[in-house]
N, C-alpha and C positions, 0 to 999 in steps of 0.2 A: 260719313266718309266722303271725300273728294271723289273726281275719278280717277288720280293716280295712285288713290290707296285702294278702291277697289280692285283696278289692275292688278297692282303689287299681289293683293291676298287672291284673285283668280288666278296667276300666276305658281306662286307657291303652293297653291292647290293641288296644278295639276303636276308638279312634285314631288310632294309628300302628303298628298291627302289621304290616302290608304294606308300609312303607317300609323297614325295616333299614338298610343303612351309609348314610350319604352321600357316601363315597367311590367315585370308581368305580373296576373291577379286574376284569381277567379270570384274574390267578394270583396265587399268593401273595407272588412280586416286584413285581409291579407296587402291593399291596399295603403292603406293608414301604414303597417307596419314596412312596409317596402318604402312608403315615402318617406319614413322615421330613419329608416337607414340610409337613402340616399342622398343625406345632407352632405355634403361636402365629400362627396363619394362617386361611383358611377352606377350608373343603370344596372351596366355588362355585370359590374363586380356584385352591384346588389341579387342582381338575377343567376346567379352563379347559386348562391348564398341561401336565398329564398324556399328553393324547391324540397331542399331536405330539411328547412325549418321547419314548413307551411305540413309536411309530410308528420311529422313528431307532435307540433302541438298548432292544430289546425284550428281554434278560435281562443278568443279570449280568457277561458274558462283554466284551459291545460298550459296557453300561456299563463297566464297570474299564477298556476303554481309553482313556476320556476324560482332558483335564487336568483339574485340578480348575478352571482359568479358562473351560475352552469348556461344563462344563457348569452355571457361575456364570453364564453369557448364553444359555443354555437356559430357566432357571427363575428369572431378574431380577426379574419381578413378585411373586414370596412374598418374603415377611418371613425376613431372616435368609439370605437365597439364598449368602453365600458361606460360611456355618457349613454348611449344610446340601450344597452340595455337595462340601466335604469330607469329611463323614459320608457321603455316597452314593458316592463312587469308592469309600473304605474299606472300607466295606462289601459293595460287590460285588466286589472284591478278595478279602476275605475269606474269601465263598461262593465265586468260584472254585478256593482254592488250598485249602479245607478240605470244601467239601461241592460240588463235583462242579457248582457253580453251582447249586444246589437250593436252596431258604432250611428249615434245620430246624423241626422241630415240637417245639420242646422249647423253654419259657421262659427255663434256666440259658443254654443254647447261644444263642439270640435276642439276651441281654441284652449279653453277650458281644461283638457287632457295634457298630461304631461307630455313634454315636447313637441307639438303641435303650436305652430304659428300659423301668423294665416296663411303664408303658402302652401305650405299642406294642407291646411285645414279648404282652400281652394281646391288644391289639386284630389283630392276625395271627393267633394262636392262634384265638381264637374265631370271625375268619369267615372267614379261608382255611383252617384247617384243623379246624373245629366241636369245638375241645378245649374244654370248661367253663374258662372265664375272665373276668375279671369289670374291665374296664378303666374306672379312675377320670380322668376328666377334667375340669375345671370345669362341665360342667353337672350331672355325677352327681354329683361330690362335692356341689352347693348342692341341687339336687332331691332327692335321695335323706337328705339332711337336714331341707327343708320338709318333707318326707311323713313323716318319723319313722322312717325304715327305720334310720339310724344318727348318730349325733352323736360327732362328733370333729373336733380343730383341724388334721388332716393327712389325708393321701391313704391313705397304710396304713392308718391306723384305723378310716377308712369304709369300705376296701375288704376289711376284715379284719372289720367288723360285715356288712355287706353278702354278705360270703361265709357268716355264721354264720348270716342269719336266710333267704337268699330258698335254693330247692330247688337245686342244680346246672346241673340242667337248664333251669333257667331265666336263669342268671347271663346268658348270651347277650342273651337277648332283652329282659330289664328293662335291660342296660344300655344299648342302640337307643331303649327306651323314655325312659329318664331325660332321655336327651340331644334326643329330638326334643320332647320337654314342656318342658326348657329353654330349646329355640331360638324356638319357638314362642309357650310364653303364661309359664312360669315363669323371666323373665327375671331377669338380677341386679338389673338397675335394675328399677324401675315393674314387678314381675308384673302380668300382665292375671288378675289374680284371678278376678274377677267376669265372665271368660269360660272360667275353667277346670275342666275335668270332673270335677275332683276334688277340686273347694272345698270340698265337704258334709264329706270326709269327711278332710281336709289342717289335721292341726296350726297349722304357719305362719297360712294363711287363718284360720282360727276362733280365731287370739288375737289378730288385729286388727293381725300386723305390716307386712302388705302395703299400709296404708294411711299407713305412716309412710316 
């Protein structure tokens, strides 16, 4: 990294480095299956959702014995509820008959599982299991392009500059960062520019496109 992108990430640190996922999770199933619902969904709405799933069939085992219609009226309120619980019986199906109901740490094996791409299959790795991984979402792919960290028309690209310039050890934590600086002030629509920490020192801001 540069030193305006170390900035940038000490910067963002010291605003949302104590908050990490938005997901909540006590294992890395309850994980997988939080990140399977919150595709095209919200955190707030998945973690609503969650607690009296996680509560009824709390690993893989009680999940796979579900139909796939009793636990499409489990989780009715997210976006997508009867894709998704197709992908969740399958999936824990899967983990029972192949890994002992444990969800692997291994990105090829992850992707593997129904409904699991690599963004999830990232976002599991790096915070149930703290493996370096680097998951692109809409906010990181649009953030982590205002800042200058990488420029590209796809997901791989950014997540493929993004792995080249920020440290390993950091991929974790800038990508918690990207995405609470998205939700927050560096929105798609309207960025709150001129409340963001890192106007001075943000591409985007300083050529005037946040005002168009």
């Amino acid at each position: 990294m540069d030193a305006n992108q170390t900035q940038i990430l000490d910067i963002l640190d010291q605003n949302y480095g104590d908050i990490g996922s938005g997901l909540n999770f006590h294992n890395p199933f309850e994980l997988l299956v939080a990140t399977i619902l919150s595709a095209q969904s919200t955190d707030v709405r998945v973690n609503m959702v969650t607690p009296g799933l996680f509560a009824k069939y709390p690993t893989p085992f009680e999940m796979s014995e579900l139909t796939e219609e009793a636990l499409a009226q489990e989780i009715n309120s997210i976006g997508l509820y009867r894709n998704k619980s197709k992908s969740i019986i399958k999936t824990s199906k899967n983990l029972v008959e192949k890994y002992q109901g444990e969800v692997p740490a291994d990105r090829e094996e992850l992707q593997e599982l129904p409904g699991v791409g690599r963004k999830t299959a990232n976002v599991v790795l790096c915070n149930a299991f703290h493996v370096p991984a680097f998951a692109v979402d809409t906010h990181v792919f649009r953030v982590s392009q205002r800042l200058g960290f990488a420029k590209s028309k796809n997901v791989e690209g950014v997540e493929k500059q993004l792995t080249a310039t920020i440290p390993s050890e950091l991929w974790c934590d800038a990508h918690h960062l990207f995405i609470w600086h998205g939700r927050k002030i560096c929105k798609a629509q309207r960025p709150l520019c001129d409340e963001c920490c890192v106007k001075a020192l943000c591409p985007f801001a300083n050529d005037g496109n946040y005002s168009k």
